[in-house]
N, C-alpha and C positions, 0 to 999 in steps of 0.2 A: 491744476496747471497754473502757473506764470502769469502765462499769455493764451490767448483763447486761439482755438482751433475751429472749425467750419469743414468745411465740403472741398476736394480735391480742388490741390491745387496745380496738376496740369494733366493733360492727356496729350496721348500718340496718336497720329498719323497711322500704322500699321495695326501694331497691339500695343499691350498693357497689362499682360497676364503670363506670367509663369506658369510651368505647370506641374501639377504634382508624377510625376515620373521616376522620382525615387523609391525603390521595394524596401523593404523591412533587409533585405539581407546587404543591399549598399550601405544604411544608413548603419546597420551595424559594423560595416567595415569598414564603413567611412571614421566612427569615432574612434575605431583601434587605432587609424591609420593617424586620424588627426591628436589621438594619444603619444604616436612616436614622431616626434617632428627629428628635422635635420640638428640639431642640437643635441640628442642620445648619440648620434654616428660622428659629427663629425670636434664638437664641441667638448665631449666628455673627455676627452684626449689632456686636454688644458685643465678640464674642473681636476681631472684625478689630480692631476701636477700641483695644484692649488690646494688642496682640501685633502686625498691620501684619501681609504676606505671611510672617514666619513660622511663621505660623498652617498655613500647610501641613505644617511639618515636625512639629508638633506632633499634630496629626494622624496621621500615617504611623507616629512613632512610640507613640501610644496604640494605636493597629491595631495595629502589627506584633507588642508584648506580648499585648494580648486575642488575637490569634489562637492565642499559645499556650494560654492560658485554655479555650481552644475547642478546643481538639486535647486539652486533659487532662482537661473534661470529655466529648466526645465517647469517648475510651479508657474512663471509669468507668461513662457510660452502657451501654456494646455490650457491656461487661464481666460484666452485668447487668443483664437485660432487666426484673427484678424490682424497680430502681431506676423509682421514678416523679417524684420530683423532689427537687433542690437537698438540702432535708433528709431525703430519704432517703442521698443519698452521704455526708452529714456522720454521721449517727449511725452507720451501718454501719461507717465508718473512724476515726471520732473516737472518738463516744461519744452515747447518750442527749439530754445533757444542748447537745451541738454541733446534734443535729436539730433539737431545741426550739428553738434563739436560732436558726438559719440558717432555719427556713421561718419564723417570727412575724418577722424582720428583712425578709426578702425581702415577704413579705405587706405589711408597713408601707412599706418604700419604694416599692413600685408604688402604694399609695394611695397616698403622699404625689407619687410621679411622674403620678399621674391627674391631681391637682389642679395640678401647673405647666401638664398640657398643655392643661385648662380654661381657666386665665389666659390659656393662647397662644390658643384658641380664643378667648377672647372677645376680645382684643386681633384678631385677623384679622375677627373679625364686623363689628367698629368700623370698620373699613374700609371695607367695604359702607354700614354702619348708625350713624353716628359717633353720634348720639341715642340708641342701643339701651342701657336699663339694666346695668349692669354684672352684675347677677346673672341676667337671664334666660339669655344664652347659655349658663352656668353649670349652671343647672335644665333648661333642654330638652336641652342632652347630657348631665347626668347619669340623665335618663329614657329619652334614646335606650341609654344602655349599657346599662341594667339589660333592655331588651327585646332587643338583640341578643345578650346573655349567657345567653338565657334558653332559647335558641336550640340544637339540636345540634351538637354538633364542627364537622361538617362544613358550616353555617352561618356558620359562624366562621372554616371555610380558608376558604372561596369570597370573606367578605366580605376579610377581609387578601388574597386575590389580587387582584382588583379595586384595591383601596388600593394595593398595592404598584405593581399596574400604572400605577397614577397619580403615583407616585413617580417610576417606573423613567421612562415617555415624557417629563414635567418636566424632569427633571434631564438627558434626554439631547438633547431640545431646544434646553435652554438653555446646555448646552454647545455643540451645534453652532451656533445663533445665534452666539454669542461668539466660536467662530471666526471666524466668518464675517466679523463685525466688525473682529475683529484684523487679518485678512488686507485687509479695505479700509481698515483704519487711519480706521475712523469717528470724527468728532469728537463730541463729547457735548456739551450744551448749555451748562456749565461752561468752555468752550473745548480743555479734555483731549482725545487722540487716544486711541484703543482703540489696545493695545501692548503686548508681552510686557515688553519695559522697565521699565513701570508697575509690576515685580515690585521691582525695586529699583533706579528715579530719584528714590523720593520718600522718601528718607528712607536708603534700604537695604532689605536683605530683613528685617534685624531693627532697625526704626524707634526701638521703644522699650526696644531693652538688654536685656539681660540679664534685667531685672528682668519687663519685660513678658511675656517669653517664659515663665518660668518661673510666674508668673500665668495665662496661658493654659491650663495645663493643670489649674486647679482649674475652669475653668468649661467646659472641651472634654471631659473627661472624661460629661459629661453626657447629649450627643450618643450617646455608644455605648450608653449603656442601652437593654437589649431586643434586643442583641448574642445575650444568652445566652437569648432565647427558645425558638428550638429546643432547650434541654434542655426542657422543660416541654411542649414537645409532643409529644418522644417515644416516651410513654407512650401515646398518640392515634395517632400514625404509622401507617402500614402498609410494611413491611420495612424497619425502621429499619437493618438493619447495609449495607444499599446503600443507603438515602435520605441518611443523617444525614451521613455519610463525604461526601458529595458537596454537602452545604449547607454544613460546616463549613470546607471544603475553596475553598470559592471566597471565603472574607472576606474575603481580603488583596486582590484583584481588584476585588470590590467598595469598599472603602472607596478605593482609587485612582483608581477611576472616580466614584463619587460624591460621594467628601468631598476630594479632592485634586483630582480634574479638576473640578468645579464650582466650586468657590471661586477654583480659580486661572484660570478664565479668567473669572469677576466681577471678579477683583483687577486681571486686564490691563483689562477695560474698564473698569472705574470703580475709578482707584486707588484701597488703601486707606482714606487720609486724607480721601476723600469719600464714603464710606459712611455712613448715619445709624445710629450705634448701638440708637437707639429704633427700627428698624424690619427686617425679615428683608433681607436684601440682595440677595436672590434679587429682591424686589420693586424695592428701589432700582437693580437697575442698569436695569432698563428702565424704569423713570421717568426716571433721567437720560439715558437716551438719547430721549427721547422716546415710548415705547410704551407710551402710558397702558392702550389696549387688553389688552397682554401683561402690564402690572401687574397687571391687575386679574384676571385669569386665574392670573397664577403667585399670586397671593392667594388665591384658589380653590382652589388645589391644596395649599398648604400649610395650610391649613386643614382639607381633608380627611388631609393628613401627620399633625396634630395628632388628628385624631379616631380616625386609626387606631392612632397610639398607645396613646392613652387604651383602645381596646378591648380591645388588646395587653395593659394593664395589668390591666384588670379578669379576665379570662382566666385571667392568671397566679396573679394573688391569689386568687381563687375558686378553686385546685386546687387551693395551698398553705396555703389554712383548709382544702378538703374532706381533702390529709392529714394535716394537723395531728389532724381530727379523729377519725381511721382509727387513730392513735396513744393519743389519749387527752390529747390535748395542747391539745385545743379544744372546745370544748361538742357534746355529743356526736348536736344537731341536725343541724349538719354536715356529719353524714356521710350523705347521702342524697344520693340520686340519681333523677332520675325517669325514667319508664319510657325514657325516648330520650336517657338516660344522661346528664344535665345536672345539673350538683352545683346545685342550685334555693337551697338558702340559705344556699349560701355565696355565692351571686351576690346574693341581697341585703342578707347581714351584711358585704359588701365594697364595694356601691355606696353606703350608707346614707353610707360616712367620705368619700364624695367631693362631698358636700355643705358639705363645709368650705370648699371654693372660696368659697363665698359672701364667707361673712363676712372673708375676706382680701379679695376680689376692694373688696367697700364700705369697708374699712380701709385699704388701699394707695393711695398718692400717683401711683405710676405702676407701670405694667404691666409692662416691664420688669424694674422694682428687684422685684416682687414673684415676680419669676418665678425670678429670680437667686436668692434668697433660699430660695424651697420648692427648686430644683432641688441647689441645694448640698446640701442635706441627704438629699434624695433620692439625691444622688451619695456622701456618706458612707456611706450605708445600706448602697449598693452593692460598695462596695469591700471590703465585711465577708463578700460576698455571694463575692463571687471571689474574692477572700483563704480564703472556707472551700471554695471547689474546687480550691484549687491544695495549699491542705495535706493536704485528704481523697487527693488524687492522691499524696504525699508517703508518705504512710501506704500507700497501695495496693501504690505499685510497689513499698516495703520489706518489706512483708508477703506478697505474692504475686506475686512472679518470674514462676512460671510462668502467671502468668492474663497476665500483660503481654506474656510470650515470645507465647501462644497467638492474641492480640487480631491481628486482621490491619489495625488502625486504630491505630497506636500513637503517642502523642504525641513529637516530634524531641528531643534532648538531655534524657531524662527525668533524668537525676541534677543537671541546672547549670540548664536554665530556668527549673521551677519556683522557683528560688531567686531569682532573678534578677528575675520580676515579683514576688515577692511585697517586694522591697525597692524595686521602681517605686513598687507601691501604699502603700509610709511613704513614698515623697519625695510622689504626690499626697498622703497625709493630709494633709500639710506643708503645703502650699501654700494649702489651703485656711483653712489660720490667719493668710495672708496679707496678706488683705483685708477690707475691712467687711463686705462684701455676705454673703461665704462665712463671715466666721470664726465666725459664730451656729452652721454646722452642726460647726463642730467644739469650739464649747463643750456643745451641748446633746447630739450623741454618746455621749460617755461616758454619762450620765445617762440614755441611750434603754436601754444593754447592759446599766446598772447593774442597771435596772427589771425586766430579762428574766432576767438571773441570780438578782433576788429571785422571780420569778414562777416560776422553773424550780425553786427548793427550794420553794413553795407546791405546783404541781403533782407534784412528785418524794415526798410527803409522802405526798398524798392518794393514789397509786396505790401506793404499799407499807400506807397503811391497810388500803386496798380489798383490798391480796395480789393487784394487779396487776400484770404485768410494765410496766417505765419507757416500753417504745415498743413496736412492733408485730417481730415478727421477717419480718428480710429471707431467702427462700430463697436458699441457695449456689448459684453456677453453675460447674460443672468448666471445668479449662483445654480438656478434649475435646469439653464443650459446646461454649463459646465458639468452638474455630475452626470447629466442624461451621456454626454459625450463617453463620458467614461465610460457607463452603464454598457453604452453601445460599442466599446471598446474589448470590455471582457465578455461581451458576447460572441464577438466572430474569432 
């Protein structure tokens, strides 16, 4: 480290301890869930418009890097059961001053990812309710969060199981629908046949060049957020060194199946070039073929996609203020927890910044543009976010050989991949400087870390005044641990 670390630097009043309450079959449905964010439903409407079917390769390969994302922080997680989230790995490996910016980064972008998936929710409510004020939908799910946040753990897998369940049948309906379609070569009211063809007669596979494609992945990148949810859960888990190994392990399956096989068999039924960018294309392909009924259903579903996000987000953010302030790193209310283990104020020092929805939602011209806009930024926040687990991993396997040798979870090509995405994520920085819509998040970027680095010598100050240690200390875990964990892992 940096800067040296010591012995907790604060305690609660009530509690101080989460609990593990998460089952093996939440946290597996929690990572399917946090595999489909609001960006596959309501976002890919615009990528298709941007990019044309090779929007699927784009895809595959954003999956196929996060996956390794996800095997390097899954290795640093099991490495360390004493690891409770994101900036617990960053300051252990980095330093002090990496925990502070990576959990207040991660914290900021999930509020600010709450409030795109408000936009999307109220954009799906208008559907239903095309007269409904634009800020009510806004206000009743910002109230519904704060009361299912309020909620124990295990409140919270049961309700993302559910969610996800409504994910998983959706998307695997609507795939097989599409087949179905393909194989009778139905026509669409457009006069168009459903057709594998339709992948590239209308234009090619890549429509709009070079240029579109590379485009594509400053707004596709968005969709994956909440990828890395199961690190943040856990800490909640029950036998994380067999559950966690086995969620993180099926992402590449999953996004195959959900972001590559659904999109591409919309693209065969309703080519690209007829998708309405203004609207989720999950919805439009069954309006063009006629199933006003199945529209208004797959609207319903993605709707609940959006909400479950959004709780997704709040979750996360309310654990990474309750350790920020376990640290010393955030108002030292915080840190409490109520009797049935619920960080209570940080769920409403987190819900209060998703009120902003509002006043975007009555300022924005259209729903869409305003969504493209928070999500970008949202998606730059992110990428600061796994960019600090991929170099905490860097730092790890250099410093500790034998905790990596001992891990029976160990991330593929550790000395070449970590390098490798971490120069994906400068070419997406890139890209996001591209366009109108995105390049706001990457002027106003800089000036988000500038803020944190001046905020980190204001708090870095105040706790050597005090004669407190800079962060909480993490206990060491032996290589002999660690595999004993596992051992005891493949044994139940």
């Amino acid at each position: 480290m940096s800067e040296s670390s010591s012995t907790p630097a604060s305690t609660s009043t009530q509690g101080e301890n989460l609990e593990r309450g998460l089952k093996n079959r939440h946290l597996q449905l929690i990572a399917i869930g946090g595999a489909i964010g609001t960006g596959l439903f309501f976002g890919s409407g615009k990528l298709t418009n941007v990019v044309g079917p090779g929007l699927l390769l784009v895809y595959a390969l954003i999956g196929f890097v996060l996956f390794f994302v996800m095997r390097a922080l899954g290795e640093l997680l099991l490495s360390n059961l004493n690891y409770k989230t994101f900036g617990d790995i960053a300051k252990d490996n980095i330093g002090p001053w990496a925990g502070f910016m990576v959990s207040w980064n991660y914290w900021f972008s999930w509020v600010v990812g709450c409030v795109a998936d408000l936009v999307a929710i109220t954009a799906y409510i208008q559907f239903f309710w095309p007269d409904v004020p634009v800020w009510l939908p806004a206000l009743v799910t910002a109230i519904g969060l704060i009361v299912l946040n309020l909620q124990p753990v295990k409140a919270f897998g049961e309700t993302e199981f559910w969610f996800a369940i409504i994910k998983i049948v959706a998307i695997l309906a609507l795939i097989f629908v599409g087949i179905v379609l393909v194989l009778t070569g139905y026509e669409n009211g457009d006069g168009t046949r459903a057709a594998v063809s339709n992948l590239w007669t209308h234009g090619g596979f890549f429509p709009t060049g070079i240029t579109g494609f590379v485009l594509g992945f400053q707004l596709a990148i968005f969709s994956f957020i909440g990828m890395e949810l199961v690190g943040t859960t856990a800490a909640e888990t029950e036998n994380p060194h067999r559950n966690l190994p086995r969620a993180i392990n099926s992402i590449l399956v999953r996004i195959v199946v959900f972001y590559i096989g659904s999109l591409g068999v919309i693209m065969m039924v309703t080519p690209w070039d007829r998708i309405d960018p203004e609207q989720s294309p999950f919805t439009t392909m069954f309006s063009n073929t006629g199933f006003a009924a199945a529209a208004l259903v797959v609207n319903l579903v993605v709707l609940t996609s959006a909400a479950s996000s959004a709780n997704s987000g709040v979750y996360s953010a309310t654990r990474m203020s309750f350790g920020l302030a376990k640290d010393g790193h955030a108002p030292k209310a915080l840190n409490y927890t109520t009797r049935r283990g619920v960080p209570m104020k940080a769920v409403f020092f987190t819900t209060v910044f998703l009120f902003a929805a509002i006043p975007l939602l009555l300022g924005g011209d259209a729903l869409t543009q305003a969504f493209t806009v928070v999500s970008s930024i949202c998606s730059a926040d992110i990428l600061f976010t796994w960019g600090s687990i991929v170099v905490s991993y860097i730092i790890y396997h250099r410093r500790h050989p034998e905790r990596h040798r001992a891990s029976g979870f160990r991330m593929p090509l550790p000395r070449i991949a970590p390098w490798v995405v971490l120069a994906f994520f400068v070419f997406i920085a890139f890209t996001l400087t591209l366009s109108p819509d995105t390049r706001i998040a990457a002027i106003l970027s800089p000036f988000w870390f500038l803020l944190l680095a001046v905020l980190w010598q204001v708090v870095k100050r105040r706790l050597q005044k005090q004669h407190r240690p800079l962060t909480s200390e993490i206990p060491m875990v032996s290589p002999r641990e660690i595999r004993q964990h596992f051992d005891d892992a493949e044994g139940k």
